[in-house]
C-alpha positions as CSV (number, residue, x, y, z in Angstrom):
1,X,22.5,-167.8,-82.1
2,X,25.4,-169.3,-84.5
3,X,23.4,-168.5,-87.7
4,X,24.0,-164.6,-87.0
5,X,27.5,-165.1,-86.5
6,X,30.1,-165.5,-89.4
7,X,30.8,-168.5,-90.6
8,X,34.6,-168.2,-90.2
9,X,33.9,-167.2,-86.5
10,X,31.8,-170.6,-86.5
11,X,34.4,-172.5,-88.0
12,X,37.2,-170.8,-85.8
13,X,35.3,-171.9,-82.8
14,X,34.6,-175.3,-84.0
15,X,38.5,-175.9,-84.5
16,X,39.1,-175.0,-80.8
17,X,36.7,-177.4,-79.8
18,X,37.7,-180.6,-82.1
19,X,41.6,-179.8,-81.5
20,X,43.3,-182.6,-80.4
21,X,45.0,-182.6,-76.6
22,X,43.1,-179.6,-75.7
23,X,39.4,-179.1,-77.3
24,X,36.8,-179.4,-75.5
25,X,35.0,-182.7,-77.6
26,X,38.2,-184.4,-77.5
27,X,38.7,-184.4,-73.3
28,X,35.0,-185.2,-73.2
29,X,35.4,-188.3,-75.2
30,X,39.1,-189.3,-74.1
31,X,37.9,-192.1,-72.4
32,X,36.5,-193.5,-75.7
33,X,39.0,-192.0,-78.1
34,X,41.5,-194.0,-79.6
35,X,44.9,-192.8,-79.1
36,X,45.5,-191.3,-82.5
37,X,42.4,-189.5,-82.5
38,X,42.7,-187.4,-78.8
39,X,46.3,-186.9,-80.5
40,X,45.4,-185.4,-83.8
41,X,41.7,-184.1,-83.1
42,X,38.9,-184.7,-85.1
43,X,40.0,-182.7,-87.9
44,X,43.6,-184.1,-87.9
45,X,42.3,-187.3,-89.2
46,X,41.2,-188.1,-92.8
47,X,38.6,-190.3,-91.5
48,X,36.5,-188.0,-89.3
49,X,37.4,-184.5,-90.8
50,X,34.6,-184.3,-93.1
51,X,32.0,-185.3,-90.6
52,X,33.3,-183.4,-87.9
53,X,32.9,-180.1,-90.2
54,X,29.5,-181.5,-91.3
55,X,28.1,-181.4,-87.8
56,X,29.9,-178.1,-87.2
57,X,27.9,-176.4,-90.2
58,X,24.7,-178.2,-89.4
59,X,24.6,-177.4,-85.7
60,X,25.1,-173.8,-87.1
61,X,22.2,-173.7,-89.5
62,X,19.6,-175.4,-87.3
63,X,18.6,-172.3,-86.2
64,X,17.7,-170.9,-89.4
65,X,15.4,-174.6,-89.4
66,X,13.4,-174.3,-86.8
67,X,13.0,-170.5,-86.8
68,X,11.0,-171.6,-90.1
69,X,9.5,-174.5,-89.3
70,X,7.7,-172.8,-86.3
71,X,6.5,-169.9,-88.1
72,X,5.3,-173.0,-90.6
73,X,3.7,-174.3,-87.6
74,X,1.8,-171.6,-86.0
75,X,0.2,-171.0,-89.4
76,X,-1.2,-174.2,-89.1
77,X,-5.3,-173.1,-88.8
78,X,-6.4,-174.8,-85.1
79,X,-9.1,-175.8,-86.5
80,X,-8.0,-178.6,-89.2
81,X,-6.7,-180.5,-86.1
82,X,-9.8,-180.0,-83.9
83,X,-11.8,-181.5,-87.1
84,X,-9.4,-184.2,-87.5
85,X,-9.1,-185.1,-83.6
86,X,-12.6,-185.3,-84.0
87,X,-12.6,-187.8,-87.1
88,X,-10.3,-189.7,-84.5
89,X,-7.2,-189.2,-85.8
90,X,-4.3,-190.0,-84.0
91,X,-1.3,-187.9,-83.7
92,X,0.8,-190.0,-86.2
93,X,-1.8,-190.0,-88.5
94,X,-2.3,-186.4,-87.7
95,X,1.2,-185.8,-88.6
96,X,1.6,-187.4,-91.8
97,X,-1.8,-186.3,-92.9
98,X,-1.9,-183.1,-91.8
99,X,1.0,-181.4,-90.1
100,X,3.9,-182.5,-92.8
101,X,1.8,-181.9,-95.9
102,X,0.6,-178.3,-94.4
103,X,4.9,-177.9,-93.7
104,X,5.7,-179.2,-97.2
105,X,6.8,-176.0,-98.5
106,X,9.0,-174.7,-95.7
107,X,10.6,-178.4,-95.9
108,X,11.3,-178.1,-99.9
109,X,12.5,-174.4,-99.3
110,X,15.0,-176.0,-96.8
111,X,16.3,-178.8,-98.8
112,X,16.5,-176.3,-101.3
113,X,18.9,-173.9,-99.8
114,X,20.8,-176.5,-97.9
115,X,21.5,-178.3,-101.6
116,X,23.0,-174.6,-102.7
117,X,24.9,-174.4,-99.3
118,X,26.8,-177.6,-99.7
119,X,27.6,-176.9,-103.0
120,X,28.6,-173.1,-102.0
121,X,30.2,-174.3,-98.7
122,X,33.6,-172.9,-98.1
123,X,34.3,-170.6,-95.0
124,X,33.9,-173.5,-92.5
125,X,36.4,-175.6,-94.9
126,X,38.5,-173.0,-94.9
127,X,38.7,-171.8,-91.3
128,X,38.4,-175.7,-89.9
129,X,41.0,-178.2,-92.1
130,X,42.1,-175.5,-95.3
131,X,41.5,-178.3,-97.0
132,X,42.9,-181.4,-95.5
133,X,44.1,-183.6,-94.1
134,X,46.1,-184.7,-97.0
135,X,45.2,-188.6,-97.8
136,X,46.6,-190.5,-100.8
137,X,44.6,-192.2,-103.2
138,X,46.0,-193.9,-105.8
139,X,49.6,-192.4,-105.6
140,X,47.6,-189.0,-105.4
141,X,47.9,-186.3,-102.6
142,X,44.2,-185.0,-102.2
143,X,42.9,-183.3,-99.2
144,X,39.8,-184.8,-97.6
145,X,38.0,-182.1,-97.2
146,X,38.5,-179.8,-100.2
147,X,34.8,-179.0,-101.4
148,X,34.0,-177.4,-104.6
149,X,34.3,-174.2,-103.0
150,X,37.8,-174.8,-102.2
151,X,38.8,-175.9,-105.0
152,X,37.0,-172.7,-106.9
153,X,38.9,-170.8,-104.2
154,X,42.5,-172.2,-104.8
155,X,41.9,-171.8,-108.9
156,X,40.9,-167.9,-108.1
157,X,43.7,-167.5,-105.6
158,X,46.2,-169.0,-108.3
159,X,44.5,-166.6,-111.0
160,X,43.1,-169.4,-113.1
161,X,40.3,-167.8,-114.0
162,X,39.3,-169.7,-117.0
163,X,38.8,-172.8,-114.5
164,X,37.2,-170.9,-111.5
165,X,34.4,-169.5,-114.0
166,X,34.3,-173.2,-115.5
167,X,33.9,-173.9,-112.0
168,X,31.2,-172.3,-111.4
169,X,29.1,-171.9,-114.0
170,X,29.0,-175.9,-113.6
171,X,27.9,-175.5,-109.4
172,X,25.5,-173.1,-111.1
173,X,24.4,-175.8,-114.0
174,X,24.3,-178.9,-111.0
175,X,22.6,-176.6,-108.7
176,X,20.0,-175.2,-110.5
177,X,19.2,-178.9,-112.0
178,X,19.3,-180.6,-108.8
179,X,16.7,-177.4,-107.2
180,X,13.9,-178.3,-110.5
181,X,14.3,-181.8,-109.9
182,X,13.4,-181.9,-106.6
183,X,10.7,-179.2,-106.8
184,X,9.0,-181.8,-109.4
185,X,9.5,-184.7,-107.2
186,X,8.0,-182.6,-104.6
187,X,5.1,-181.3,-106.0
188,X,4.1,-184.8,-107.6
């Protein structure tokens, strides 16, 4: 169901639940918490921000996952496992020999688009941390969660256009790279 809804909505939701005193995840875990973290939440603190949002966007795209992978599945012809249960296969050797390479596609489709979703991701960001928490590395200020998508967010916000096109014509450049490479590695 979370893949239909917006991924603000998702990331609204997400905040309530890791929010420190009262979310939900937080009272669960008090008993194992450390004090500073059932005080600032998970996305208070620099060190568990980025994996709390992580989870948050991959618990909403699993959906979309297995939505594919059993349509991959069921058009996995009965009879190529009848033949190989006959050739005494057994069901690990069933799966790697059979079921995975039958799958490959839907599984390189999916890698695909969750590459271009990390490098696109921004509503969750946004709607979960804006950015931060703000951590300090080397004298710096940064937030610990600003993406590439923030950052091509604040640059067209602050109408520094030059940069946000920069921006993304690079995501574009890294993406489209990264999506060949693995296609050839796959397909080898």
């Amino acid at each position: 169901m979370p893949f239909v809804l917006d991924a603000f909505v998702v990331g609204v939701v997400w905040t309530i639940m890791y929010a420190g005193r009262y979310g939900l995840l937080v009272n669960l875990l008090k008993p194992v918490l450390p004090a500073s973290l059932y005080n600032t939440g998970f996305l208070g603190n620099p060190n568990t921000a980025m994996l709390a949002v992580v989870v948050a966007i991959c618990l909403k795209n699993i959906g979309f996952g297995t939505v594919l992978y059993t349509a991959a599945l069921n058009n996995i012809s009965p009879d190529i496992e009848d033949a190989a249960k006959i050739d005494g296969a057994s069901g690990l050797k069933k799966f790697f020999k059979i079921t995975f390479p039958l799958v490959s596609h839907t599984t390189t489709f999916l890698v695909i688009t969750g590459i271009i979703g990390a490098f696109s991701a921004f509503s969750e960001f946004f709607a979960m941390t804006g950015g931060g928490p703000i951590v300090y590395k080397w004298g710096v200020p940064l937030g610990a969660t600003k993406v590439s998508g923030y950052y091509l967010y604040n640059h067209i916000a602050n109408l520094r256009l030059g940069i946000a096109s920069a921006t993304s014509f690079l995501l574009l450049i890294l993406t489209l790279a990264i999506s060949i490479i693995y296609s050839r590695l796959v397909r080898e």
